[in-house]
C-alpha positions in Angstrom: 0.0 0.0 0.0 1.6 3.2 -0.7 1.9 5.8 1.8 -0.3 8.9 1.0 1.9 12.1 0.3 0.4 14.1 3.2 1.9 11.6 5.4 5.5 11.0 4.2 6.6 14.0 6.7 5.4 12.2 9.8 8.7 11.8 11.3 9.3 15.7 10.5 5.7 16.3 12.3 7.0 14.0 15.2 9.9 16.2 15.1 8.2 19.9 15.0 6.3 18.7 18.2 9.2 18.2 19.7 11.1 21.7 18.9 7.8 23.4 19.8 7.4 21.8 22.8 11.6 22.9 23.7 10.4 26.3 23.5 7.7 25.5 25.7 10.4 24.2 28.2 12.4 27.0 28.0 10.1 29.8 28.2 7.6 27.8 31.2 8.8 29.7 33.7 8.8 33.7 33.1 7.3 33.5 29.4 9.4 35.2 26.1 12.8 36.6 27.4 13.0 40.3 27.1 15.9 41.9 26.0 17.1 45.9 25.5 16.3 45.2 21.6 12.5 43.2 22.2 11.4 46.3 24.0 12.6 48.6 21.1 10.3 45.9 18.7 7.6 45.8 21.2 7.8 49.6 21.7 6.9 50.1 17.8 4.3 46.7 17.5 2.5 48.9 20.0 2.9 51.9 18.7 1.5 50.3 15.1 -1.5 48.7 17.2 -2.7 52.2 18.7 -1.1 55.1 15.9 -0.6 52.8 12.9 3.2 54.3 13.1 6.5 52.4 13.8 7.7 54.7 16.7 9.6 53.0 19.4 8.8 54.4 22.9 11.0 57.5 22.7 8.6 58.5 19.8 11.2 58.6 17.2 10.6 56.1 14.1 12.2 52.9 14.7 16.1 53.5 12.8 18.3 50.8 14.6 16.5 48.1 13.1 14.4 46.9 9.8 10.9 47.7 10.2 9.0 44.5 9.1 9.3 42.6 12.4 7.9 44.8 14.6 5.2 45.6 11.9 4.7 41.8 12.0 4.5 41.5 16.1 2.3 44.9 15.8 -0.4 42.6 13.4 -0.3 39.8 15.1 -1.1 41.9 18.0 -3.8 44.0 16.5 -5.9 40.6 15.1 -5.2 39.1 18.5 -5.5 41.8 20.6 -3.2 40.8 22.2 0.6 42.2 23.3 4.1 41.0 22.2 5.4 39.8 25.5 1.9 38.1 26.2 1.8 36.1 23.2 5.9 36.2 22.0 6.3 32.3 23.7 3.8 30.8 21.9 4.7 32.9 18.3 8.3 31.8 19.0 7.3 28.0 19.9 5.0 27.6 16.3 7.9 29.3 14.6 10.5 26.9 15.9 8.1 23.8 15.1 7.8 25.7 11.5 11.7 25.8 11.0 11.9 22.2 11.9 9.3 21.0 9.7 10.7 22.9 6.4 14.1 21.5 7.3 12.9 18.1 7.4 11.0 19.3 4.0 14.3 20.1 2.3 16.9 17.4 3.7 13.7 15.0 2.0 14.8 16.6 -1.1 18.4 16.2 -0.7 20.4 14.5 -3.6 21.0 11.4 -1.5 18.2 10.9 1.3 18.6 9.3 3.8 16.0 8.9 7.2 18.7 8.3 9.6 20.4 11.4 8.8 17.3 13.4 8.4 16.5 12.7 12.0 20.2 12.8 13.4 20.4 16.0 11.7 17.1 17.8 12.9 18.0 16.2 16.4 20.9 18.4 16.0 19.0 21.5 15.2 16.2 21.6 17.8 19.0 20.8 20.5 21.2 23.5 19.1 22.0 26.3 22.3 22.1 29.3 19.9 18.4 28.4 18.6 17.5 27.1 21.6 18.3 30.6 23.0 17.3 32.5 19.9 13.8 31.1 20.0 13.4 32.2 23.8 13.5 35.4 23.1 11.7 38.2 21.2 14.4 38.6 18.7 14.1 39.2 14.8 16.2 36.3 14.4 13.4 34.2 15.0 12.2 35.3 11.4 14.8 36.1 9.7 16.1 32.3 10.0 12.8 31.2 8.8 13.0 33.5 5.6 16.0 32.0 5.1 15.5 28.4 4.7 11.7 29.5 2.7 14.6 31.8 0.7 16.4 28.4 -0.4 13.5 26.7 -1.1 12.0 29.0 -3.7 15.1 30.1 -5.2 15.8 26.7 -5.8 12.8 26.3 -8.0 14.2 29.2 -10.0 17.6 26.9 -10.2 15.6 24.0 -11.6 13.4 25.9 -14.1 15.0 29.3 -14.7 11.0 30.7 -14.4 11.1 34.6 -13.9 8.4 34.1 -11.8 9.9 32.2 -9.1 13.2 34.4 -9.7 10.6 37.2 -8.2 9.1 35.2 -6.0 12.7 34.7 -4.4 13.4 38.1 -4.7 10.5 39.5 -2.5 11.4 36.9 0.1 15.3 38.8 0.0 13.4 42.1 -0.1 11.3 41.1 3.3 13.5 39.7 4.5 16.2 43.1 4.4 13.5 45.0 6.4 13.7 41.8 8.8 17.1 42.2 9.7 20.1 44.1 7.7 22.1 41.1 7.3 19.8 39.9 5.0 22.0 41.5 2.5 23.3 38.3 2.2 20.4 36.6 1.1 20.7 39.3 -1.8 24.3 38.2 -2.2 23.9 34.2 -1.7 20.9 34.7 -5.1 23.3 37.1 -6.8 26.3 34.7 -6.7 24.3 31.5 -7.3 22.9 33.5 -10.4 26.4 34.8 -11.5 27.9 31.0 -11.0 24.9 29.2 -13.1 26.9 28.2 -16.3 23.5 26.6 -17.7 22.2 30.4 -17.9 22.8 32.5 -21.2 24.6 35.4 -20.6 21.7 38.0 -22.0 19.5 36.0 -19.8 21.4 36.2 -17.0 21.9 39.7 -17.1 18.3 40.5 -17.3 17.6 38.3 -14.5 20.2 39.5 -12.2 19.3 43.2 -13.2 15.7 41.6 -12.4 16.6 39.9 -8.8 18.6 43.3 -8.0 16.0 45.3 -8.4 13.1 43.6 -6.5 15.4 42.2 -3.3 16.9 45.6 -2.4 13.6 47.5 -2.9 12.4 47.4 0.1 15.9 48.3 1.9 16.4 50.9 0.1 13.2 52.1 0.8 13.5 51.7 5.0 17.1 53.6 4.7 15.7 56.6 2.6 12.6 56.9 5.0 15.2 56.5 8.0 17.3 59.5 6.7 14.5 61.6 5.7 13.4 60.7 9.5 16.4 61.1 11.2 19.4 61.9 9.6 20.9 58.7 9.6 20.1 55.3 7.7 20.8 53.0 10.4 20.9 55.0 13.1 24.7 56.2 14.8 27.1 54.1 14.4 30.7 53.4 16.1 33.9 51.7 14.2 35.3 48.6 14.9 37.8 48.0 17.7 38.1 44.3 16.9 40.4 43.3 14.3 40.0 40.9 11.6 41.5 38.2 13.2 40.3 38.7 16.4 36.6 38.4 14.9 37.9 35.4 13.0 38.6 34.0 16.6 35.7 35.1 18.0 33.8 33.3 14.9 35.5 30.0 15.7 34.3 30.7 19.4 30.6 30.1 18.8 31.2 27.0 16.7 33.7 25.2 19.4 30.9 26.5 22.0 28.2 24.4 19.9 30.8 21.6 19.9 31.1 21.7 22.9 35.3 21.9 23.7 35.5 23.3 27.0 36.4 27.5 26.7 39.8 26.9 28.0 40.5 25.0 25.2 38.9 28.0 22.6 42.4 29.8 21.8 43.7 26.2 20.6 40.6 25.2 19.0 39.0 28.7 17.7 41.3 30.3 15.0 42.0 27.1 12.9 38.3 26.1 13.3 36.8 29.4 11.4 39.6 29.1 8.9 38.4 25.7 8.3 34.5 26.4 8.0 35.1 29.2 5.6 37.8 27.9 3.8 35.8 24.5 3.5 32.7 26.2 2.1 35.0 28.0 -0.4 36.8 24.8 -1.3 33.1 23.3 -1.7 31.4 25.8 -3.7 34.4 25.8 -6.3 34.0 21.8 -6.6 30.3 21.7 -7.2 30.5 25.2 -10.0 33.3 22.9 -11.9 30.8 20.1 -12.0 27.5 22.0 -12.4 26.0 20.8 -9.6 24.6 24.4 -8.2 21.0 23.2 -8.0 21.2 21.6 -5.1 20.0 22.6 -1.7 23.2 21.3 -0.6 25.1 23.2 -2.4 22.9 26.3 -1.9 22.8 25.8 2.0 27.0 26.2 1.3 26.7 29.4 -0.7 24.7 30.9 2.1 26.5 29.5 5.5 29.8 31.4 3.7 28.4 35.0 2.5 26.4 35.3 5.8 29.8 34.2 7.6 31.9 36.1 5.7 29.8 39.3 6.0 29.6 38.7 10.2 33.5 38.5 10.4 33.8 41.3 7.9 31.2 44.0 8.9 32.2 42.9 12.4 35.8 44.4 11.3 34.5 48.0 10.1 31.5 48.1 12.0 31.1 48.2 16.0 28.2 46.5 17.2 27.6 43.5 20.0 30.6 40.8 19.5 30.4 37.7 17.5 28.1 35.4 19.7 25.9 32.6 19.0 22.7 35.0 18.8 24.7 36.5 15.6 25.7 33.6 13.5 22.4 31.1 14.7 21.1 31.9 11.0 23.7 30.4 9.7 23.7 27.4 12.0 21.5 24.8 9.9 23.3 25.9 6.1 26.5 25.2 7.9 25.5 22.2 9.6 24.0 20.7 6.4 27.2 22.0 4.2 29.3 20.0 6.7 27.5 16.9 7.0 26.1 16.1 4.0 28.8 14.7 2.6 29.0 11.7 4.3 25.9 10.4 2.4 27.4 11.4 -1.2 30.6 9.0 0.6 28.5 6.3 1.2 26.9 6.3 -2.2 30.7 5.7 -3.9 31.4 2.9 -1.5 31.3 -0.1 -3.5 31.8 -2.5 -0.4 29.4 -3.1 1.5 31.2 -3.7 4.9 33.4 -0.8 4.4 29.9 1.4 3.8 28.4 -0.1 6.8 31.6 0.8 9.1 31.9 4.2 7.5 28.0 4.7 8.5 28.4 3.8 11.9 31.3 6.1 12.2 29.7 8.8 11.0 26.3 8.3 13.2 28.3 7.6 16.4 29.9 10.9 15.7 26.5 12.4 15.5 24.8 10.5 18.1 28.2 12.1 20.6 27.5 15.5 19.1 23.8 15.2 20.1 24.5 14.1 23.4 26.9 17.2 24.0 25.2 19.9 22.8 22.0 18.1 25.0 24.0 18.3 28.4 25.0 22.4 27.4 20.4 22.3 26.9 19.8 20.3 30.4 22.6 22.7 32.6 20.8 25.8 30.6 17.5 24.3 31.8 18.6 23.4 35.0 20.0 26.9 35.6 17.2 29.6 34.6 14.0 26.9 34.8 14.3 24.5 37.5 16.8 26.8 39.7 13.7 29.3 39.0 15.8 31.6 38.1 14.2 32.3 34.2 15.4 33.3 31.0 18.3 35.9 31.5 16.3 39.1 31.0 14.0 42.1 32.5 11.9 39.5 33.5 14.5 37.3 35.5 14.0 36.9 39.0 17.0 39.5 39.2 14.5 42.1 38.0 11.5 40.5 39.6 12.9 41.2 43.1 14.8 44.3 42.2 13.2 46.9 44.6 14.0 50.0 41.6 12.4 47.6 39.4 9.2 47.1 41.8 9.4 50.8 42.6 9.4 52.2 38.7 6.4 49.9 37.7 4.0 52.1 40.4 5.8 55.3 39.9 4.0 58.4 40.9 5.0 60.1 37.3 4.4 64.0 39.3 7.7 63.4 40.7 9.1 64.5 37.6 8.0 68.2 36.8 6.4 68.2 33.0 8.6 69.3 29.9 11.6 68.4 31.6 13.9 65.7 30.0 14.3 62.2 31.6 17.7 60.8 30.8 19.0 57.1 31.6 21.7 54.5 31.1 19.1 51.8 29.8 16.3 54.0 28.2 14.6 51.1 27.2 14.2 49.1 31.1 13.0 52.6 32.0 10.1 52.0 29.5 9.8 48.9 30.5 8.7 48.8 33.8 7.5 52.4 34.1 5.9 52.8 30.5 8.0 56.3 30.6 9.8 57.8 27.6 13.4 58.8 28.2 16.5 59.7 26.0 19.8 57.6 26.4 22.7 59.5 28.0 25.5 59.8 25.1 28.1 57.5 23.8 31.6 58.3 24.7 32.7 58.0 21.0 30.3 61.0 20.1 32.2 64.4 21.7 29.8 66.4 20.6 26.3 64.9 21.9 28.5 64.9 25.2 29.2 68.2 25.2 25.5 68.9 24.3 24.6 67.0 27.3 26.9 68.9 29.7 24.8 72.4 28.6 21.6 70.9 29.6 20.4 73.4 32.6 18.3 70.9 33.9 17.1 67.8 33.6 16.2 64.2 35.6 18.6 61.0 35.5 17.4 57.4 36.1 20.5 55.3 36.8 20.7 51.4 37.2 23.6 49.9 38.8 23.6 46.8 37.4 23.9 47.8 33.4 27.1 49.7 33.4 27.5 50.1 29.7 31.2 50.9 29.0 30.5 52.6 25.8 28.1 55.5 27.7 28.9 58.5 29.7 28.7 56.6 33.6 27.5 58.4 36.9 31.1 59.3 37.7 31.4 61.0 34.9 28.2 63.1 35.4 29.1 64.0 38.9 32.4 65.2 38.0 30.5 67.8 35.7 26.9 68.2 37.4 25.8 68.3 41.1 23.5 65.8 41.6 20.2 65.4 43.6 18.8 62.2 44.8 15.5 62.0 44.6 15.4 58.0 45.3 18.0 55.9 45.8 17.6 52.2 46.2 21.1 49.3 46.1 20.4 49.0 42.5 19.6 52.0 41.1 18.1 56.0 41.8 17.0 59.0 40.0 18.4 62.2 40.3 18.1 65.6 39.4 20.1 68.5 38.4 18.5 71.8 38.2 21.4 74.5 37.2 18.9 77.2 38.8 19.7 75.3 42.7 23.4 75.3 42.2 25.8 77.3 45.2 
């Protein structure tokens, strides 16, 4: 009896209840983790809900980051009437089940398939830490990794058939995908190179199409960073240069992946270097093979193309560009491309193995090496789980019981707002936990790299500061170096935190 085609993907169903229910796990005890960049999206999803504008909560348009997430939390919330942090854990758990179940869709379509593989390999991803942690919070990311692999898959159709239409069709997934998160670029770049590399394509064909795919995939960017300069003077908002080095992001780079392996940190400086020299250099080595034989259709050989233009642009933009360090929340798109670029192989070996014995030995190998990888990267999930769930403790975050017992925490979400006299500017070292738990709108004291918004802050005559203890941020001005300039008033001081006043009017 043959098996209908509805239920070929059972195993990948099986699988997708899994990954959702990992979420479920993770997020059980204090919901979607909140970070300084969810409040910024959840700050504009509600600002879409109530003005039908993408303002963040200091009522500027949202500059720092693409606009279609938070427009997609803000409809979401408007149909459900319901708000981001209420129902972020159960968005993030269906989009985590989602990502599982096109993976198993495309490793089905694999030029060798294999069941074994398919389920080591999507074992692999739902226990990976950097999804895992990704998928806990209310982070772009979340998306962005979906468009992705959904990027792959139509793009690949294009491949097979050279049809404008799903050439377009692939495009407007790049061009959503830009205003998802700006290293999306590379999903631009992975179609633009796969198009340049396709020797089956004429050469007036292929320059109409890439003129085609150009267009359509940066549209929408271009679009976000001209509304973002008319806006605000900036396209992406201020930015700082880099003061890591190439090599020093390369190491960094090599860090996550010997994290997901998990070799122990004090082993990274051995391990770290050579290991991102490898993966990059591999994928180059890889993609060169498979253009000399034609093979570019593949979602192998795609998954390759992507894991080394989104790696390369990380290390690189990392180099000009100053912005968090290289950490697992950073390169987790590039997790499953690099994961099936790397292991894939091993069922194209089998396939020229004449011998049988020798294929069955080489099999075993290669799924004990799996099965140990699994069990690793499940022992980094349990210690995770066993520190912020069952030590109820919660995901890292302003909702962690840190925050939950923090007495400036407790004391700004019941605020009497007439402490602060009206039209008088609130200033803070986390803007964005001031919004948080007081629903107040306050400006960010100034980076240290910018002289001149310091110096603008020093003229203020008066104004109110909101301090937090606990988020020194090395890159801002810090207390000490306000009270150097400006005499200081408490108004309410607590271990953690207090606000303050300076009024130039009540100096001696």
């Amino acid at each position: 009896m043959q098996i209908p085609d509805k239920l070929k993907n059972y195993d990948t169903l099986l699988f997708s209840a899994i990954a959702f229910y990992a979420i479920y796990l993770f997020t059980s005890y204090n919901g979607i983790g909140i970070s300084p960049d969810s409040i910024m999206y959840t700050s504009a999803a509600r600002s879409f809900v109530a003005h039908g504008t993408l303002h963040t909560f200091n009522n500027i348009p949202i500059v720092d980051f693409p606009v279609f997430y938070p427009l997609f939390l803000g409809v979401i919330s408007f149909i459900s009437q319901t708000d981001p942090v209420v129902f972020g854990a159960i968005l993030n758990m269906f989009m985590f089940a989602t990502l599982i179940f096109i993976s198993g869709w495309i490793m089905s379509r694999f030029t060798q398939v294999s069941h074994i593989y398919k389920w080591l390999v999507l074992a692999a991803i739902i226990l990976n830490p950097g999804l895992l942690q990704v998928y806990s919070y209310l982070w772009s990311e979340t998306l962005f990794i979906l468009e992705v692999l959904l990027f792959l898959t139509v793009f690949r159709k294009y491949l097979l058939t050279h049809a404008s239409k799903w050439l377009m069709f692939a495009a407007a997934i790049a061009a959503i995908s830009c205003v998802t998160r700006y290293a999306a670029v590379t999903i631009v770049g992975t179609g633009g190179l796969l198009l340049l590399l396709d020797r089956t394509l004429p050469i007036k064909k292929k320059i109409a199409h890439l003129l085609l795919y150009g267009f359509i995939s940066i549209s929408l960017l271009v679009t976000n960073l001209v509304v973002n300069a008319l806006h605000t003077g900036t396209v992406t908002g201020p930015r700082e240069p880099s003061i890591t080095s190439f090599s020093k992001n390369l190491f960094y780079f090599g860090s996550v992946f010997c994290e997901w392996m998990g070799i122990p940190p004090n082993l990274y400086s051995v391990f770290a270097l050579p290991l991102a020299i490898i993966i990059l250099v591999g994928f180059i080595a890889a993609l060169l093979f498979n253009y000399t034989r034609r093979k570019l259709d593949s979602f192998e050989n795609m998954a390759i193309t992507f894991a080394l233009v989104y790696g390369l642009f990380i290390v690189l933009s990392s180099t000009f560009s100053r912005y968090e360090r290289i950490n697992p929340r950073l390169l987790a798109p590039m997790y499953i491309p690099a994961l099936w670029g790397y292991t894939s192989w091993g069922l194209l070996l089998l396939k020229r193995i004449a011998v049988k014995k020798t294929r069955i030995i080489v099999a075993t190998i290669f799924i004990l090496m799996m099965l140990g990888y699994i069990t690793k990267i499940f022992l980094i999930d349990k210690q995770r789980y066993n520190d912020q769930i069952a030590d109820d403790y919660g995901t890292p975050g302003y909702t962690d019981n840190d925050w939950k017992e923090s007495e400036f925490a407790n004391y700004l979400k019941h605020i009497d707002k007439g402490i602060f006299a009206p039209k008088v500017g609130i200033y803070s070292d986390a803007h964005e936990a001031v919004y948080f738990f007081s629903g107040m709108s306050s400006y960010l004291v100034p980076h240290k790299f910018f002289k001149k918004d310091v110096e603008k802050f020093f003229k203020i005559k008066r104004f109110y500061l909101i301090w937090f203890n606990n988020l020194e941020n090395p890159e801002l001005i810090n207390i000490k170096d306000i009270q150097k300039v400006k005499r200081l008033k408490v108004i309410k001081q607590f271990d953690d935190g207090a606000i303050y006043e300076y009024d130039s009017t009540n100096q001696d």
